[in-house]
N, C-alpha and C positions, 0 to 999 in steps of 0.2 A: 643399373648404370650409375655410375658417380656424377653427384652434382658438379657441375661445373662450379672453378672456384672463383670468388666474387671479384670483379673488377672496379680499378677503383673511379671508377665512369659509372659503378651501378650500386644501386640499394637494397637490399632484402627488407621486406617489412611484412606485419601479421595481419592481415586484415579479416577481423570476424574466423579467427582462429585457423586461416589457411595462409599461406607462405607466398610474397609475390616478388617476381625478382626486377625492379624498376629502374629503366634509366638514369641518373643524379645527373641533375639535380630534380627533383621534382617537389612538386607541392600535393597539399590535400587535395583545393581544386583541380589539379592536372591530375591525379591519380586518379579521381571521380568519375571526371568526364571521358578516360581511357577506358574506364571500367562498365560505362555505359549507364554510371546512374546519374538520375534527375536531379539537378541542384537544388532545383526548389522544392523538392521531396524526400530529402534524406536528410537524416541527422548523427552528426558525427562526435565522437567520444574519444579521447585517448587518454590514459590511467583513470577512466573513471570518469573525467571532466567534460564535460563538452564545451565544443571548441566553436566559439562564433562563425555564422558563414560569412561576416565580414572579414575574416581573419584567413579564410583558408588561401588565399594564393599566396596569402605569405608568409605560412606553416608551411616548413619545408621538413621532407620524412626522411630522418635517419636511420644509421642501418641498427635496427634489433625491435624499431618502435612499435608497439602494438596498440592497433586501433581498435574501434567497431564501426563500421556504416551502416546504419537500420533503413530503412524507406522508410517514410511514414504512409503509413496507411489512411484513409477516410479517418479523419477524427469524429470522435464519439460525437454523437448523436445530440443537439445542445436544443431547448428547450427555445419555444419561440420567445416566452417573455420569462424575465429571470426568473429563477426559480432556487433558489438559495439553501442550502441547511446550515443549522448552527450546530458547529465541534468549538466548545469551550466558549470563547470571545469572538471568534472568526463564523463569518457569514461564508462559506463554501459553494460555488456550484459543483464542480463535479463529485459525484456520492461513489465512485469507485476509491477505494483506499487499500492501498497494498497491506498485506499483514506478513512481513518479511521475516522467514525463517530464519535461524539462526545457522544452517549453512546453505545458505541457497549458496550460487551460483549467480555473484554479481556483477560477474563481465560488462552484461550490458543493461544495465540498471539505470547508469543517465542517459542513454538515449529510449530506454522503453521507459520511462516517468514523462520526456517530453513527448512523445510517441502518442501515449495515454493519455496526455491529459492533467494526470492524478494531483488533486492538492494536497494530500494527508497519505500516509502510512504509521502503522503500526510495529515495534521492533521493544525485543526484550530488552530491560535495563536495570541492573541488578547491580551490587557493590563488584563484584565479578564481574563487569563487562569488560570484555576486550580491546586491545586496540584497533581491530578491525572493524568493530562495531562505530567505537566513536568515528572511522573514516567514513562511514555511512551514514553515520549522523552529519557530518559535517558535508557530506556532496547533497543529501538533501537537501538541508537549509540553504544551499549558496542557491536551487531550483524553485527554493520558495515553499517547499512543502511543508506541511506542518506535520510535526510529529508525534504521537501518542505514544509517551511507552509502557509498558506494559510488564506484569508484575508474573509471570507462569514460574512456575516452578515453588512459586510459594506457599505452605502446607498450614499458616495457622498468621493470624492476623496481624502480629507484630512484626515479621519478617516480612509483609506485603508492602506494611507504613512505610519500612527501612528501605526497602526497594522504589516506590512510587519517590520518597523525595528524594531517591539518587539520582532515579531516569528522570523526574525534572528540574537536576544543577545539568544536566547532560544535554538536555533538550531548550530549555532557558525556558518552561512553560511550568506551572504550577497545576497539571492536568494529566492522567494515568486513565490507564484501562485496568480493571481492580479487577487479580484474577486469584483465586487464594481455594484451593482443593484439598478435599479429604479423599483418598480410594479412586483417583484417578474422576474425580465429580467436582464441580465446584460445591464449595463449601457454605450453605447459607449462614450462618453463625459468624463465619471466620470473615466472611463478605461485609457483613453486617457493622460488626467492629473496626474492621477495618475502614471501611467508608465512615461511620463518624468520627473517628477520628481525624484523615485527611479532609473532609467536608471543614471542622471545626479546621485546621488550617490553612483553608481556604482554597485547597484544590478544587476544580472541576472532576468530579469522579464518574467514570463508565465502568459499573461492576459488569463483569460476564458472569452471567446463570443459565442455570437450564430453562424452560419456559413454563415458570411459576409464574400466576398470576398474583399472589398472596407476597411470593418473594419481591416479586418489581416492583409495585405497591409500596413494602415497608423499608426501601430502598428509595427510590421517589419522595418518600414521608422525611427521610433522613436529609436530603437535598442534595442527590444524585443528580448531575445534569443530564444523564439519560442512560441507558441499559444498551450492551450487548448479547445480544442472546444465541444460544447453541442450536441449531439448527436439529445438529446430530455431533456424536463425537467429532471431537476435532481429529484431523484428518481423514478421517470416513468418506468424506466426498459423497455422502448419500444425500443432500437436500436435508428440507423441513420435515422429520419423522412422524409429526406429529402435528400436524395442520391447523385441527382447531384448539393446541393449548398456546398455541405460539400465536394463533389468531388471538387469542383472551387477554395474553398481553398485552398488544399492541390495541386492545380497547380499552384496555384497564389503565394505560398511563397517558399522560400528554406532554413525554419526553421525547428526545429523538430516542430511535432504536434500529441498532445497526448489527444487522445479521454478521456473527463473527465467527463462527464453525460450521461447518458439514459443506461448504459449496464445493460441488467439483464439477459445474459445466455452468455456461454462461442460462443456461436455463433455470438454472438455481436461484443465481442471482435476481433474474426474473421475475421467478415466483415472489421471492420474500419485497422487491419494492411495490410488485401489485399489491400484494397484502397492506402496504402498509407503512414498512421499513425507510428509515433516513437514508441508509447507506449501505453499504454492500462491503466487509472485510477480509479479501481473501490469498490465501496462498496459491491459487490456481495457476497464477502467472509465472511463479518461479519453479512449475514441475510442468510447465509445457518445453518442447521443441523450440517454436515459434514465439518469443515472449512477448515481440513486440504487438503479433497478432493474437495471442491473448488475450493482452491486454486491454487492445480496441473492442474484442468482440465484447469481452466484459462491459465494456462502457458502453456500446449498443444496447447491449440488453438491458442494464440498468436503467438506460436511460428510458428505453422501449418500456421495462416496467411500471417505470413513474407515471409514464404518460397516459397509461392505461387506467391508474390507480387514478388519476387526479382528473377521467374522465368519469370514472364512474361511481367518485365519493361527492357527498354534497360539502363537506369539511376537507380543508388540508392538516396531515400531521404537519410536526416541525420539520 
């Protein structure tokens, strides 16, 4: 049957990627509360942005506009007395940190960042970045998030340099996640180089390795402000392959260490902050259905993890 064609008393708009056909005039708030959600549980985004709930009854929806409405869910799990990590110069609570593909699916990105929680993400940055990229960088920073970028795809240690001070004229941070591989591995040599040189310019450097204790160590020695480590290959989603090298690690340095490969369930994340772990870096959120419920569960567990660790170590990591 043929849609009916639009009157000019009415507005077609996309809400969370399905078509509604509304009365005009109407607002966000009016469109909300016809739709049956909680004002004071939902968070609303259009191009990307999100839109003050001060503002919604007098945002008015035009015809083609496309939004997102998320609920917010139970927010993550928050620690009775603060309980902080340090990324670079910033004191952090939440230890979930997005690590944003280069094609996710960012429709609904500013409302699952406020959704989450999340103070920090992770995202490629390279002389090559796009301009879709910098629109990410930039809805970040207006939510407050800090941002790491990160150097993948670089095979030998002068092109990681080249990369690390692009992504921090991009980020306005003089801080990288140093990622620099031979044969699909990271590369301890090219790691190596690379970190003293951005160290010697003053970066905050977080090399990604596998879990060398020998490697973390002469990384640390160099004045790494702290290690991410592979859990299992990246994308794998298999967890911590190998329990007690990744434990030897995280005894061997007294840096943060933020699990950045293999999570693919919020029980992952788990594991590695009982172990030990600052923080939890992962892609899991942008390959769910549900992003914004992802994202919370991650933050439960993380948090669930900590709580666990910091009951039953006599010492805190960083």
């Amino acid at each position: 049957m043929p849609e009916p064609a639009r009157t000019a008393d009415t507005v077609t708009v996309t809400v969370n990627r399905a078509r509604h056909r509304l009365c005009a005039p109407v607002s966000i708030a009016g469109f909300l509360h016809s739709a049956g959600y909680s004002a004071d549980a939902v968070s609303v985004s259009v191009r990307g942005r999100i839109v003050r709930r001060a503002d919604w009854h007098d945002y008015a929806l035009t015809e083609g506009l496309e939004l997102c409405a998320i609920s917010l869910k139970p927010g993550a799990v928050q620690s009775r007395t603060p309980d902080p990590w340090q990324l670079g110069e910033h004191e952090l609570e939440s230890r979930l940190m997005f690590a944003i593909p280069e094609n996710a699916d960012l429709t609904y990105l500013a409302a699952v960042t406020q959704a989450s929680g999340i103070q920090s993400a992770t995202i490629k940055a390279s002389p090559e970045t796009p301009d879709v990229l910098r629109d990410v960088v930039d809805l970040l920073l207006d939510q407050g998030v800090r941002i790491l970028p990160h150097t993948s795809g670089c095979q030998d240690a002068r092109a990681a340099v080249v990369a690390a001070r692009h992504g921090g004229d991009i980020v306005g941070a003089r801080w990288v996640q140093l990622i620099v591989t031979a044969d699909d591995a990271p590369d301890a040599g090219g790691l190596i180089a690379a970190a003293e040189q951005l160290v010697e310019d003053g970066f905050h450097v977080y090399p990604r390795i596998l879990a060398d204790p020998d490697v973390a160590a002469d990384l640390v020695a160099i004045g790494c402000a702290g290690l991410v480590l592979e859990g299992s290959p990246s994308g794998s989603g298999r967890g911590i392959t190998d329990l007690d090298r990744f434990a030897a690690v995280l005894n061997r340095v007294e840096v943060p260490v933020i699990l950045g490969a293999g999570t693919g369930t919020a029980a992952h994340a788990c594991q590695a902050m009982e172990m030990g772990c600052a923080a939890v870096a992962s892609t899991v959120v942008f390959r769910a259905p549900d992003q914004a419920g992802a994202a919370v569960a991650l933050a439960h567990a993380i948090a669930a993890g900590r709580a666990a660790y910091l009951a039953q170590q006599q010492r805190r990591r960083p």
